[in-house]
N, C-alpha and C positions, 0 to 999 in steps of 0.2 A: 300465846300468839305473838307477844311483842317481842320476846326473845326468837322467836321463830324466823320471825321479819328480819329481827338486824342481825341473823345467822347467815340467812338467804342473803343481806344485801353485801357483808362480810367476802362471801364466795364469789358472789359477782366481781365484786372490786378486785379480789384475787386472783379471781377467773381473767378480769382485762387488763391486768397488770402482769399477766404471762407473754413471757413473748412467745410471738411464734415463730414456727420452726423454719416459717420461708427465712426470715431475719438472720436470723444465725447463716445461713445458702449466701445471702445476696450480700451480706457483711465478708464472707468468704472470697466471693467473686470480687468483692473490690479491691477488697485486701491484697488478692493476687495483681491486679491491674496495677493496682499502688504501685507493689513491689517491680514488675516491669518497669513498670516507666522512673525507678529511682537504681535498679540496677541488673539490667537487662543482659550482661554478660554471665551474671550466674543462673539464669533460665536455657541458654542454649550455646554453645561451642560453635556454631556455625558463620560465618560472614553476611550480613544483611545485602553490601554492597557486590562483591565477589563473587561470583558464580563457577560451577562446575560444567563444563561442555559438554561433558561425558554423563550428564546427569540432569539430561531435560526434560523436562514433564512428567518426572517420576510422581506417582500416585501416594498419598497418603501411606506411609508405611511407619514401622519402629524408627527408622534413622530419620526419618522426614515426615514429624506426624503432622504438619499441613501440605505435604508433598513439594514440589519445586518447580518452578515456573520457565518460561521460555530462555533463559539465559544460566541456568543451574543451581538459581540460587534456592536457599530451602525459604518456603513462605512463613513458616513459624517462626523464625528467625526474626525475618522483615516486618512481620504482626508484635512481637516483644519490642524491637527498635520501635516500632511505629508508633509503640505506647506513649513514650515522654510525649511528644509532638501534642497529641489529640491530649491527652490528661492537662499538659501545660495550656493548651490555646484554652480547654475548657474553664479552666480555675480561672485565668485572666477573663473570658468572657464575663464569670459568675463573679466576678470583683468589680469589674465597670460594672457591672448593672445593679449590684449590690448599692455599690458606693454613690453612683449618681444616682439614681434611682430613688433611693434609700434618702438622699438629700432632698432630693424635688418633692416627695413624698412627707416628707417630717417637717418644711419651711412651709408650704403647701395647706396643710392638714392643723398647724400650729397656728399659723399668722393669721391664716384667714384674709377677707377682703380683696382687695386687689392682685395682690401675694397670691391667694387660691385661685381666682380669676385665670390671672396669665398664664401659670406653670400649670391648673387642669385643665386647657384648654391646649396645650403645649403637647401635657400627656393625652389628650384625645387624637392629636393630631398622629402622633407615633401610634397610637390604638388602633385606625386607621390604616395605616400601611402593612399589608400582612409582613411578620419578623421574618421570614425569609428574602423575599424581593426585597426588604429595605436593608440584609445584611450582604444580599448581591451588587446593589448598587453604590454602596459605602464600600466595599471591598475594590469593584472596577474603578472607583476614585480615588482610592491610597495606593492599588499598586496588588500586585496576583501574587501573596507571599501570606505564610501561614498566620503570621502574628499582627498580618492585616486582616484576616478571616476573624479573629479572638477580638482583633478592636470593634470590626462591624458587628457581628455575634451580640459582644457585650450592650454599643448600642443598641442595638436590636429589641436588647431584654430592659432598657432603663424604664417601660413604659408599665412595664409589669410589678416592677417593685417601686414604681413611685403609686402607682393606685393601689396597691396592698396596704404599703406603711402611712398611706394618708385616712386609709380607712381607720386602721389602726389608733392612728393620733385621735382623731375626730372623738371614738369612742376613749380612749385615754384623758383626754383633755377635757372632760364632761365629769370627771370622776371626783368623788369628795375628796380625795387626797391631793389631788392635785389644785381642787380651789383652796383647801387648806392651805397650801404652802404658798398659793398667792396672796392670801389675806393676812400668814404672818412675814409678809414683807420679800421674800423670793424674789429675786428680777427676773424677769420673762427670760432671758437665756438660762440662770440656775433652773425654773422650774423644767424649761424644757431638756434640758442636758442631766439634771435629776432626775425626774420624776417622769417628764412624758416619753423619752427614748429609751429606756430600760424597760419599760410594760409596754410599748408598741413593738419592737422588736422581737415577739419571743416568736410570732409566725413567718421571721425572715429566715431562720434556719430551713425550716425544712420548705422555704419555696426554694433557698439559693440550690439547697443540695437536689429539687428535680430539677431548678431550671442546669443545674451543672452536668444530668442526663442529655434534657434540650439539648445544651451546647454543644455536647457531643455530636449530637446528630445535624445540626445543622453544621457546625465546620468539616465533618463527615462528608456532609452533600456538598458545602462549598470545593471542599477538594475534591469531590469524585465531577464535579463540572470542569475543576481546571484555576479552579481560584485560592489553589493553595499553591504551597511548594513543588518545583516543578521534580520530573526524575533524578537522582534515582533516593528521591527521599520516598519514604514508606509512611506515611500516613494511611490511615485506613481506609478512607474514602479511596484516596488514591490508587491503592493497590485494591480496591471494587471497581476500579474504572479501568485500571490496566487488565486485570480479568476478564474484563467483558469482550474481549479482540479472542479469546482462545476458548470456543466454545465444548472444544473435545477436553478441555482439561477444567472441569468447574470447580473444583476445590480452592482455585485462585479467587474464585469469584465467593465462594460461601466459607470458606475458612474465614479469611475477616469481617466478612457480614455478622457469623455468628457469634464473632468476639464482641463485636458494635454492639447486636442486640442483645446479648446474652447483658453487656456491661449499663445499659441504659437502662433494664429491666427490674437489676438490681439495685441502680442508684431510685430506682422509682419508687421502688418497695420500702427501700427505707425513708422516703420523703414521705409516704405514706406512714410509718410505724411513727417516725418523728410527730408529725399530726394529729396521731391519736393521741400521743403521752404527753405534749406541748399543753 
């Protein structure tokens, strides 16, 4: 029976230490986005900016597989450029929020008293204001430009990763290894820079990488409102907003919608995969 037991528990562990087969899909799907946004002239031959007259509103076809929009230009084209933009504004969103975040969260969660006081009442106050209207409003006060979308964005998210990694502390800082290394003489910054931000951190991966989906879709909406870079840049939002004026031609409209969902769907899947094996 005892061998039986730790046969069965054996398989199990094997069994959730298999990945699944979504993973390998949405590692796939990033992978290609990656590679857009770092070199987007070996994806397509065609001009982002530059249009064909002779070639308006052509329908999804082999030469044009997101077909081409009111000025001739091909939309897969404009969806590959439009990749760096939204990749980059997202990584810089999921870096401020990381970073401050990550800081308010670990002084917070560590110091305690006063120090916990200010900065969680600071973070309730951002808790408070849903992350989109406060990354609308931070945006209209720097200025209608993409990588003021990525600064408010990033704001936006500090509220999220400083109540994660103070949880984190809380429960870290409780830990016998950690009064350990205060009793044999550690100074409060070595024990914290040691011991407590190396085991509070391991659940900031896989929130940076869904909140780096989030990002996407919130600087998505901020530019499909008009709060990003103006024409004839191609962010995705943007070219979802320039869509919306040519209802006989909808492939303008769900071609980059579906790259948006398709790419948030899969950065989710593996913040979930990360969180199982974390």
């Amino acid at each position: 029976m005892t061998v039986t037991a730790v046969t069965g528990t054996a398989r199990a562990e094997k069994s959730a230490r298999r990945l699944p087969p979504t993973v390998p899909l949405a590692l796939l799907v990033v992978g290609v986005v990656v590679a857009w946004s770092v070199a987007p002239g070996l994806f397509t031959s065609h001009d982002p900016v530059d249009g064909v007259p002779a070639e308006l509103f052509r329908g999804p076809s082999g030469a044009h597989w997101f077909g081409t929009d009111h000025l001739g230009r091909d939309v897969f084209a404009r969806v590959v450029f439009g990749t760096a933009s939204s990749v980059s504004s997202a990584l810089v969103a999921v870096g401020i929020g990381v970073l401050v975040g990550g800081l308010i969260g670990l002084l917070s969660g560590f110091f305690g008293g006063l120090v916990d006081v200010v900065l969680a009442r600071f973070v309730d106050v951002l808790l408070a204001i849903p992350s989109f209207l406060l990354a609308v409003v931070i945006v209209s006060a720097l200025g209608f430009q993409t990588v003021n979308a990525a600064i408010a964005t990033g704001i936006s998210a500090v509220a999220v990763f400083a109540r994660v990694l103070r949880s984190e502390v809380l429960k870290a800082r409780s830990s016998v290894f950690v009064e350990a290394a205060a009793l044999l003489g550690g100074s409060r910054w070595h024990v914290l820079l040691r011991h407590v931000l190396p085991n509070a951190s391991r659940s900031v991966l896989p929130l940076a990488v869904l909140q780096f989906g989030l990002s996407i879709l919130v600087i998505a909406g901020l530019a499909f409102l008009g709060y990003g870079d103006p024409p004839p840049a191609s962010d995705w939002g943007l070219l979802v907003s320039a869509g919306k004026d040519y209802p006989l031609a909808p492939w303008l409209v769900w071609a980059p919608a579906l790259v948006t969902i398709t790419t948030v769907l899969s950065v989710n899947r593996i913040s979930r995969w990360l969180r199982t094996t974390s």
